[in-house]
N, CA, C and O atoms as CSV, one atom per row, in Angstrom:
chain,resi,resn,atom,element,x,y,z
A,1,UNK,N,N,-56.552,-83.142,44.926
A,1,UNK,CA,C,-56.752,-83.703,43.594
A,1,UNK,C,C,-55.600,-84.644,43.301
A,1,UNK,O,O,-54.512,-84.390,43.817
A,2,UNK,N,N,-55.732,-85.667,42.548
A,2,UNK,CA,C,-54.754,-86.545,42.147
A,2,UNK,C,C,-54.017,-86.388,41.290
A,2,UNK,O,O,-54.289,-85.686,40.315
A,3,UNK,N,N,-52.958,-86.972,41.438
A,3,UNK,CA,C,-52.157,-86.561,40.183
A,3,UNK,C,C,-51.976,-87.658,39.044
A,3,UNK,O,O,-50.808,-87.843,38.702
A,4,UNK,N,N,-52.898,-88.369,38.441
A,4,UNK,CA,C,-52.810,-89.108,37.443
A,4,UNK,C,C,-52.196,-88.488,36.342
A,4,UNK,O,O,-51.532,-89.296,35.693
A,5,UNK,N,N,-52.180,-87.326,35.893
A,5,UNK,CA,C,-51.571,-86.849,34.809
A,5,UNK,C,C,-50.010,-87.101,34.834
A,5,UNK,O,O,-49.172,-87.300,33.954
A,6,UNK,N,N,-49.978,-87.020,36.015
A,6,UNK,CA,C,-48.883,-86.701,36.551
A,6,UNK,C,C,-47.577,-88.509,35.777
A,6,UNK,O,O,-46.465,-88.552,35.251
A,7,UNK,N,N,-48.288,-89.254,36.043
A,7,UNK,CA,C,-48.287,-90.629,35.138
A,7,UNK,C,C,-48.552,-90.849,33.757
A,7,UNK,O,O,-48.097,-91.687,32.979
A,8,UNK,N,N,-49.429,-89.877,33.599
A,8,UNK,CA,C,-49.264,-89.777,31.935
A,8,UNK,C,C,-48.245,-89.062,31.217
A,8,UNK,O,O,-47.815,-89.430,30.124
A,9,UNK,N,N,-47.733,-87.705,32.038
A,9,UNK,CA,C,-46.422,-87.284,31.566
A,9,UNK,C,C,-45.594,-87.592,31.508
A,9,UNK,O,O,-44.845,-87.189,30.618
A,10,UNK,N,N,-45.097,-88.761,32.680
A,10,UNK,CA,C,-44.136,-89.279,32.534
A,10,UNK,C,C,-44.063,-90.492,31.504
A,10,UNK,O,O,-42.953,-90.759,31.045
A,11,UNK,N,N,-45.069,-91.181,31.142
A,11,UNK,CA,C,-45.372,-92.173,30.010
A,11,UNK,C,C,-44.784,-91.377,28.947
A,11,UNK,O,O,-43.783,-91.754,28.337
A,12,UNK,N,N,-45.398,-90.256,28.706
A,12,UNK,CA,C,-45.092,-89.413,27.405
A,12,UNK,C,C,-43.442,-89.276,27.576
A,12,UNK,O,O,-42.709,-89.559,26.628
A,13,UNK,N,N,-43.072,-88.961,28.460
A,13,UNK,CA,C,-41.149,-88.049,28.498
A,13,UNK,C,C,-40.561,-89.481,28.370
A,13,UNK,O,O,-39.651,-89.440,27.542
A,14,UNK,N,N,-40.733,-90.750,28.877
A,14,UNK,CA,C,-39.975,-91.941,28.908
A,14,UNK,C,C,-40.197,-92.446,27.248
A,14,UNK,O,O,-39.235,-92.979,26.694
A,15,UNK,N,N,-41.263,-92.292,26.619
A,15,UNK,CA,C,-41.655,-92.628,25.201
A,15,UNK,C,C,-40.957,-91.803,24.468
A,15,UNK,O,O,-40.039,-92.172,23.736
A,16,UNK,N,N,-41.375,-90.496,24.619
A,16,UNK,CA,C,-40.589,-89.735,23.550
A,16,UNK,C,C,-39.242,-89.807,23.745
A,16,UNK,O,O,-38.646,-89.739,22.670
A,17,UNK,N,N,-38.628,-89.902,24.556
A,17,UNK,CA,C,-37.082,-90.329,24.597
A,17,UNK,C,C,-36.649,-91.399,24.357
A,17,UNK,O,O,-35.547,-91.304,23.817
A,18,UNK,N,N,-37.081,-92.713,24.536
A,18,UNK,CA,C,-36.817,-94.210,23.712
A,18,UNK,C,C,-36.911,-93.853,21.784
A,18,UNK,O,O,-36.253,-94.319,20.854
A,19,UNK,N,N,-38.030,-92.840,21.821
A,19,UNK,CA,C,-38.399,-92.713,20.468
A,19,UNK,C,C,-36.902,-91.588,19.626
A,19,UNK,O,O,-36.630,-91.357,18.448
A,20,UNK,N,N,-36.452,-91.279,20.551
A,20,UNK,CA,C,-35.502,-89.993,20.190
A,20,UNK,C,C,-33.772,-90.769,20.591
A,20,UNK,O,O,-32.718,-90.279,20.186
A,21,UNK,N,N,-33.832,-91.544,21.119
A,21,UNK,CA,C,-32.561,-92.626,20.868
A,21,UNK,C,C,-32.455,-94.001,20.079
A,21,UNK,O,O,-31.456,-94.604,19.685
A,22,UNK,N,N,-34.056,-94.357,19.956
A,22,UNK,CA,C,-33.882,-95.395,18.924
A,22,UNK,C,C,-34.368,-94.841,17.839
A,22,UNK,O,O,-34.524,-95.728,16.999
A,23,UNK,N,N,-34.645,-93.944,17.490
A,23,UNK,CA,C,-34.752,-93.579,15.750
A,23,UNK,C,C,-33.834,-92.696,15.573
A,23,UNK,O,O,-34.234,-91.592,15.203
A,24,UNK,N,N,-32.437,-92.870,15.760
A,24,UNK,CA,C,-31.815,-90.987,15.257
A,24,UNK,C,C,-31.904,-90.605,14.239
A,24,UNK,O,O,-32.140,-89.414,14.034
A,25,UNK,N,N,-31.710,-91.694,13.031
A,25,UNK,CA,C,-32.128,-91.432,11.874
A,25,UNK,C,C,-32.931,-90.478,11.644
A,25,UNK,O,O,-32.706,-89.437,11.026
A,26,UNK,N,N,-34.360,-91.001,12.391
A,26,UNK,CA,C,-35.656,-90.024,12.128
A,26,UNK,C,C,-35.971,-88.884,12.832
A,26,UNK,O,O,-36.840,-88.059,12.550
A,27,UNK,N,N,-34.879,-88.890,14.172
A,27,UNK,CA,C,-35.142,-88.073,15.007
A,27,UNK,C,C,-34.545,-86.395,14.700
A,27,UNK,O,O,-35.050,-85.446,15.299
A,28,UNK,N,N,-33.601,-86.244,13.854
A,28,UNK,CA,C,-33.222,-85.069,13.060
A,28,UNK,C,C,-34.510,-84.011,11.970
A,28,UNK,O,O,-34.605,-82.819,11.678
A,29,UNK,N,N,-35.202,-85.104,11.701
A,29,UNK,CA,C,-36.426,-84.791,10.798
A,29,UNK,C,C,-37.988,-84.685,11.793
A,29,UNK,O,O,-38.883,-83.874,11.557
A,30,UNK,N,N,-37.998,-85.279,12.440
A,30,UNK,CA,C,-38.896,-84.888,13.384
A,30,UNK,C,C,-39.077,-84.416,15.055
A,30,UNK,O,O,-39.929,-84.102,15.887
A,31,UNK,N,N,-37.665,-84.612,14.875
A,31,UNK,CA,C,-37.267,-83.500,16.339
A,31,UNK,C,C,-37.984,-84.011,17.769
A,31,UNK,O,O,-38.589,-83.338,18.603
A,32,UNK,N,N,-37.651,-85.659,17.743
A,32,UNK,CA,C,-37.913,-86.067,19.223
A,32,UNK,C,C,-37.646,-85.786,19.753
A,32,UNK,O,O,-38.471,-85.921,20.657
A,33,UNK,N,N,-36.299,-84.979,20.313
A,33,UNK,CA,C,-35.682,-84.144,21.376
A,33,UNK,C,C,-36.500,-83.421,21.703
A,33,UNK,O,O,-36.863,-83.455,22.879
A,34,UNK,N,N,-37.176,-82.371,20.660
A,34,UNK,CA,C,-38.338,-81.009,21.429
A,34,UNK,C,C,-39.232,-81.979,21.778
A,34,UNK,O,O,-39.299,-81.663,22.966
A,35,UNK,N,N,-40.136,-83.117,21.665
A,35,UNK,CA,C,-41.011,-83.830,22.522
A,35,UNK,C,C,-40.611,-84.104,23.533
A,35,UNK,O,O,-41.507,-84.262,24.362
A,36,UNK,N,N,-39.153,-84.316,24.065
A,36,UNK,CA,C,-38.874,-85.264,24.830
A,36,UNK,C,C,-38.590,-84.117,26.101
A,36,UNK,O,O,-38.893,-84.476,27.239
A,37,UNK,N,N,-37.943,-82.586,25.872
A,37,UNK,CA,C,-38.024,-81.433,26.225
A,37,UNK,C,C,-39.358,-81.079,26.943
A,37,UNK,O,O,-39.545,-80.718,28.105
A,38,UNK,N,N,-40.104,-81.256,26.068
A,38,UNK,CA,C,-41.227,-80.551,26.489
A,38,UNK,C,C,-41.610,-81.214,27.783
A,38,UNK,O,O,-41.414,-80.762,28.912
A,39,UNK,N,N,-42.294,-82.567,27.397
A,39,UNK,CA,C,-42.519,-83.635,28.098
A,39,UNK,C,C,-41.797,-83.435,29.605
A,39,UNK,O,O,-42.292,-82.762,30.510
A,40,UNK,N,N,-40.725,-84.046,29.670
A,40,UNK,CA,C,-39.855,-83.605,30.694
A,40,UNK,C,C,-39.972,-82.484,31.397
A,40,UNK,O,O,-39.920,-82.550,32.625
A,41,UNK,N,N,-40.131,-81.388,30.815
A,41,UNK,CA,C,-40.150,-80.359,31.412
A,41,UNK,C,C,-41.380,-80.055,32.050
A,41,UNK,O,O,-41.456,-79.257,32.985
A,42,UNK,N,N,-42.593,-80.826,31.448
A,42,UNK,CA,C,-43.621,-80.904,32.270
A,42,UNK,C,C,-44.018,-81.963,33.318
A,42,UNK,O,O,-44.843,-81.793,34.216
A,43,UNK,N,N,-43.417,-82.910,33.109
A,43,UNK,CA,C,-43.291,-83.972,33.998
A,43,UNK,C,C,-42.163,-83.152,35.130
A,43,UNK,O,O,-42.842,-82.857,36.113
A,44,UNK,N,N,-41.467,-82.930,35.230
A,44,UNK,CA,C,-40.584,-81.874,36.203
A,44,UNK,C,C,-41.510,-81.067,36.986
A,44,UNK,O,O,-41.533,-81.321,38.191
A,45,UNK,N,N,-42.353,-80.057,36.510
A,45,UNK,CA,C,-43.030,-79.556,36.927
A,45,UNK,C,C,-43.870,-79.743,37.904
A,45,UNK,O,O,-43.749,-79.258,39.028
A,46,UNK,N,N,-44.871,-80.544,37.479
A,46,UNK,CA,C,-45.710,-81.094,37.544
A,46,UNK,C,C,-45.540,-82.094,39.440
A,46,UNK,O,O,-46.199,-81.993,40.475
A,47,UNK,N,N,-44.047,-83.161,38.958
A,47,UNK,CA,C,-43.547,-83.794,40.192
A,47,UNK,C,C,-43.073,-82.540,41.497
A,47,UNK,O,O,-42.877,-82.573,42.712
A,48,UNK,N,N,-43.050,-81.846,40.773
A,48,UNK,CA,C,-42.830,-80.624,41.850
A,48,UNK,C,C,-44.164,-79.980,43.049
A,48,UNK,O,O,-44.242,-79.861,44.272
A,49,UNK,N,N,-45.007,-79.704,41.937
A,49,UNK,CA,C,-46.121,-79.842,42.421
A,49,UNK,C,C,-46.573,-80.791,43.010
A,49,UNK,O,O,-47.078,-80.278,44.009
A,50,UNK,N,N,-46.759,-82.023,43.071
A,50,UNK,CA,C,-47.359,-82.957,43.229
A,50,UNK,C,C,-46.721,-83.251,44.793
A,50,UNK,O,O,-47.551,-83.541,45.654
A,51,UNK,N,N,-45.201,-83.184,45.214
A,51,UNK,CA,C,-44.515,-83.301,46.233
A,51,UNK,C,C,-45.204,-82.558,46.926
A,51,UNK,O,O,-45.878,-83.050,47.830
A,52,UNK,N,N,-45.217,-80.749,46.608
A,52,UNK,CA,C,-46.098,-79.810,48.013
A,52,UNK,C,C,-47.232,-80.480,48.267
A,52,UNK,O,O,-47.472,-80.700,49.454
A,53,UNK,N,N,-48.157,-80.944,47.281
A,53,UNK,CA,C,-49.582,-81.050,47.800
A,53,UNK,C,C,-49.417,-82.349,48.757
A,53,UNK,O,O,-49.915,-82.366,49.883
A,54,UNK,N,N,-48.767,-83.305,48.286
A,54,UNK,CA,C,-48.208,-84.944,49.347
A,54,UNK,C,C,-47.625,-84.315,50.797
A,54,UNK,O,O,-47.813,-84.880,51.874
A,55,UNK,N,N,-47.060,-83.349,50.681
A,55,UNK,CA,C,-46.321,-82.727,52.216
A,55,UNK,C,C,-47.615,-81.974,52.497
A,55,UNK,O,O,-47.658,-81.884,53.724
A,56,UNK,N,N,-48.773,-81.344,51.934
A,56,UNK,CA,C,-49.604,-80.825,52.460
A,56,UNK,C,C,-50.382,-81.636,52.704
A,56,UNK,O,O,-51.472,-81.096,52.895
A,57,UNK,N,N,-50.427,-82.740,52.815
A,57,UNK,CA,C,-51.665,-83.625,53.331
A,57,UNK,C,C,-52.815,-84.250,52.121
A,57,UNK,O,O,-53.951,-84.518,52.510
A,58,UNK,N,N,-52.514,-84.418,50.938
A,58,UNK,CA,C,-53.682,-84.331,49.487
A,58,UNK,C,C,-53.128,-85.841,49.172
A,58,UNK,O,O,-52.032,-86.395,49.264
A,59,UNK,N,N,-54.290,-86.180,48.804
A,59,UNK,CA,C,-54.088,-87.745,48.337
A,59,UNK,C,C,-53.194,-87.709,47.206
A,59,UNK,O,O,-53.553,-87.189,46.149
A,60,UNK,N,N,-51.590,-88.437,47.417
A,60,UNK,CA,C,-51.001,-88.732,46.629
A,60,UNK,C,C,-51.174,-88.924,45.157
A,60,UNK,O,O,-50.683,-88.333,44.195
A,61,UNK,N,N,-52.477,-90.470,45.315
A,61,UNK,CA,C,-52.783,-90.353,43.274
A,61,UNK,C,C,-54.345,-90.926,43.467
A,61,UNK,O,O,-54.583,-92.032,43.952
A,62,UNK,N,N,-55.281,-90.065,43.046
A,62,UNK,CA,C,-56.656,-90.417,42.738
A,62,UNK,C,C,-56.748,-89.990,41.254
A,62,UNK,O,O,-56.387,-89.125,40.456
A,63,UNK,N,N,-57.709,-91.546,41.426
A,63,UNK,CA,C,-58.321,-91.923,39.710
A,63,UNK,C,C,-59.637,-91.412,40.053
A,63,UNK,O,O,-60.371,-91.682,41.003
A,64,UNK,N,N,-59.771,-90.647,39.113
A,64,UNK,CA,C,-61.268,-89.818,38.685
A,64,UNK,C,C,-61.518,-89.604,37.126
A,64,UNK,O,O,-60.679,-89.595,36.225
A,65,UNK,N,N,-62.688,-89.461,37.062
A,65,UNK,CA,C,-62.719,-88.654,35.496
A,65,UNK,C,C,-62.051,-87.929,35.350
A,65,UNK,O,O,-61.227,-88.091,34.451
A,66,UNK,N,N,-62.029,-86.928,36.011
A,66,UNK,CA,C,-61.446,-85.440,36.251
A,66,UNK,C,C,-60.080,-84.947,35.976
A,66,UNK,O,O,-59.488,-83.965,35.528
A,67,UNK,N,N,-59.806,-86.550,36.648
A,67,UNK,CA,C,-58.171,-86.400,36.533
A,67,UNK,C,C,-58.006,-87.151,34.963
A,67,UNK,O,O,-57.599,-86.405,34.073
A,68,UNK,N,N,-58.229,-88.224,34.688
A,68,UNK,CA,C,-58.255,-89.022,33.337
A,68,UNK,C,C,-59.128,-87.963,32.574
A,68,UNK,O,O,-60.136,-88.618,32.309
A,69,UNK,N,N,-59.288,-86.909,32.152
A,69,UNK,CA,C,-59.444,-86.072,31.597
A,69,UNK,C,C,-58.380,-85.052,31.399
A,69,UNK,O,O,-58.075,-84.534,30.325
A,70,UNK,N,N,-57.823,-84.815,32.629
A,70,UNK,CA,C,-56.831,-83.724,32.548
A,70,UNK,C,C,-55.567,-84.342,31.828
A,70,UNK,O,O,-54.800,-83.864,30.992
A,71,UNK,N,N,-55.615,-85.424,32.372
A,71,UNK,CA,C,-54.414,-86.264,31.674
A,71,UNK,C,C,-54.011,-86.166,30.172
A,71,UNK,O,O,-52.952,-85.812,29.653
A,72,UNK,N,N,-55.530,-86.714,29.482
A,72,UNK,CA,C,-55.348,-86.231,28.004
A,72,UNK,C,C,-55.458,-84.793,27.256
A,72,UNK,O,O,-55.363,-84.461,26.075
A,73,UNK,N,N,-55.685,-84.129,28.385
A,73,UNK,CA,C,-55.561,-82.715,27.808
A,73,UNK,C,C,-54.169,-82.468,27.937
A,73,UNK,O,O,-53.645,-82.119,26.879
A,74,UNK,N,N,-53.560,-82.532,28.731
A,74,UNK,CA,C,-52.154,-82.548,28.815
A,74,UNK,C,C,-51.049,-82.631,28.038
A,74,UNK,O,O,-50.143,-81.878,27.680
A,75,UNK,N,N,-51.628,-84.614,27.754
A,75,UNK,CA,C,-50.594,-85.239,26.544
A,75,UNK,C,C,-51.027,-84.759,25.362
A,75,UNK,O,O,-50.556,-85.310,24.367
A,76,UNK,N,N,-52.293,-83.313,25.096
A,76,UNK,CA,C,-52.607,-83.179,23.758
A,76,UNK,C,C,-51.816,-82.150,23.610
A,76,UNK,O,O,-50.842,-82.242,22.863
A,77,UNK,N,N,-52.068,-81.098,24.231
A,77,UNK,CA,C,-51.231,-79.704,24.218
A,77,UNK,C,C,-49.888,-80.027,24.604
A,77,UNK,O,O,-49.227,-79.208,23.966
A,78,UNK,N,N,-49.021,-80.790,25.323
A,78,UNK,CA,C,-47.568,-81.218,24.440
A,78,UNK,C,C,-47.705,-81.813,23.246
A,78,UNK,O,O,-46.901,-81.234,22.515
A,79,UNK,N,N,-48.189,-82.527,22.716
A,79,UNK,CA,C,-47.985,-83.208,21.124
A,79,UNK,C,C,-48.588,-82.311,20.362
A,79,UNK,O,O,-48.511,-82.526,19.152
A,80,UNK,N,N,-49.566,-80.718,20.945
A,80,UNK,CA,C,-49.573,-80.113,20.202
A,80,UNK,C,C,-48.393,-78.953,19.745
A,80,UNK,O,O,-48.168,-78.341,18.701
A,81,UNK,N,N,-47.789,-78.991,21.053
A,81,UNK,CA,C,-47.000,-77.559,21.012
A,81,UNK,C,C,-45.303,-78.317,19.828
A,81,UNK,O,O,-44.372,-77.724,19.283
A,82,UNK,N,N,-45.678,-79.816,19.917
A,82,UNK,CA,C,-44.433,-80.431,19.695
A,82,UNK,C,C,-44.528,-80.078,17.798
A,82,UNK,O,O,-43.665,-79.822,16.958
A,83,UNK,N,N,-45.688,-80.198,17.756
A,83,UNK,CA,C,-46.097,-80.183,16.536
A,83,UNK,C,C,-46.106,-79.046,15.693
A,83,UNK,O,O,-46.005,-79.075,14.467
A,84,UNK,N,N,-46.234,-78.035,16.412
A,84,UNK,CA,C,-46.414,-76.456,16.078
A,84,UNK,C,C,-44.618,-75.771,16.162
A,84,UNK,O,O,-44.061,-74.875,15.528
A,85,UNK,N,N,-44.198,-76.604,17.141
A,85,UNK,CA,C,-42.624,-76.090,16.473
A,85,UNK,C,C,-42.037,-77.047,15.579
A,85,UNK,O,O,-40.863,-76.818,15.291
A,86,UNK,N,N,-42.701,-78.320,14.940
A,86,UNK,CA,C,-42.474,-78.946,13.729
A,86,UNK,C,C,-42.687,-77.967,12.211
A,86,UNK,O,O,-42.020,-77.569,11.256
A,87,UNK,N,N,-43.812,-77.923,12.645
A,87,UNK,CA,C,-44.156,-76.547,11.656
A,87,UNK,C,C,-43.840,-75.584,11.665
A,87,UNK,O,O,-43.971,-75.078,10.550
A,88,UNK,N,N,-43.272,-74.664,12.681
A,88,UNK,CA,C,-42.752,-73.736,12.634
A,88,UNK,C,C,-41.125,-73.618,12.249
A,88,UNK,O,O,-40.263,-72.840,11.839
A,89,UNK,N,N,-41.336,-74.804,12.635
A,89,UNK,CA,C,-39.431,-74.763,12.195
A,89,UNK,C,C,-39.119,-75.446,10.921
A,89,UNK,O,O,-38.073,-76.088,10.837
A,90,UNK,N,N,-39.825,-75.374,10.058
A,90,UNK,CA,C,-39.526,-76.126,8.766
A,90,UNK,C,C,-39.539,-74.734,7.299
A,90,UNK,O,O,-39.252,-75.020,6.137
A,91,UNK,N,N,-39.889,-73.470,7.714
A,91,UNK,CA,C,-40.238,-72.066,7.416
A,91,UNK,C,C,-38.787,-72.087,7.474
A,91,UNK,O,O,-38.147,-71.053,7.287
């Protein structure tokens, strides 16, 4: 399987971190750092994975639905989880 997501996470961790050094202002109040955390930490992951399956012989990066599906499920459940400790941390 391809790892297109795998490109969308990193879109997300390189964004949310431009977004979390050029707004500091705003970034205290909406906590680009935990996006940029998260992100990262799944983009980490993720490149981890993606290395075994490339040493195991799996096509590096295929475009499919499948994968451009997984992709945005991905970038939803980080901007959701980013969001849920927005809210949680304002209690």
């Amino acid at each position: 399987m391809g790892e297109v997501w795998l490109l969308a996470l990193l879109a997300l961790s390189v964004l949310s971190t431009l977004l979390h050094f050029t707004l500091r202002s705003k970034s205290a109040r909406y906590r680009f750092d935990r996006l940029a955390l998260i992100s990262w930490g799944s983009t980490i992951m993720f490149a981890v994975d993606s290395a075994y399956a490339y040493l195991e012989g799996e096509v590096p990066i295929e475009v499919s639905a499948e994968a451009a599906l997984l992709s945005i499920t991905l970038v939803a459940v980080a901007i959701a989880l980013w969001l849920l400790s927005l809210v949680l941390g304002r209690r």
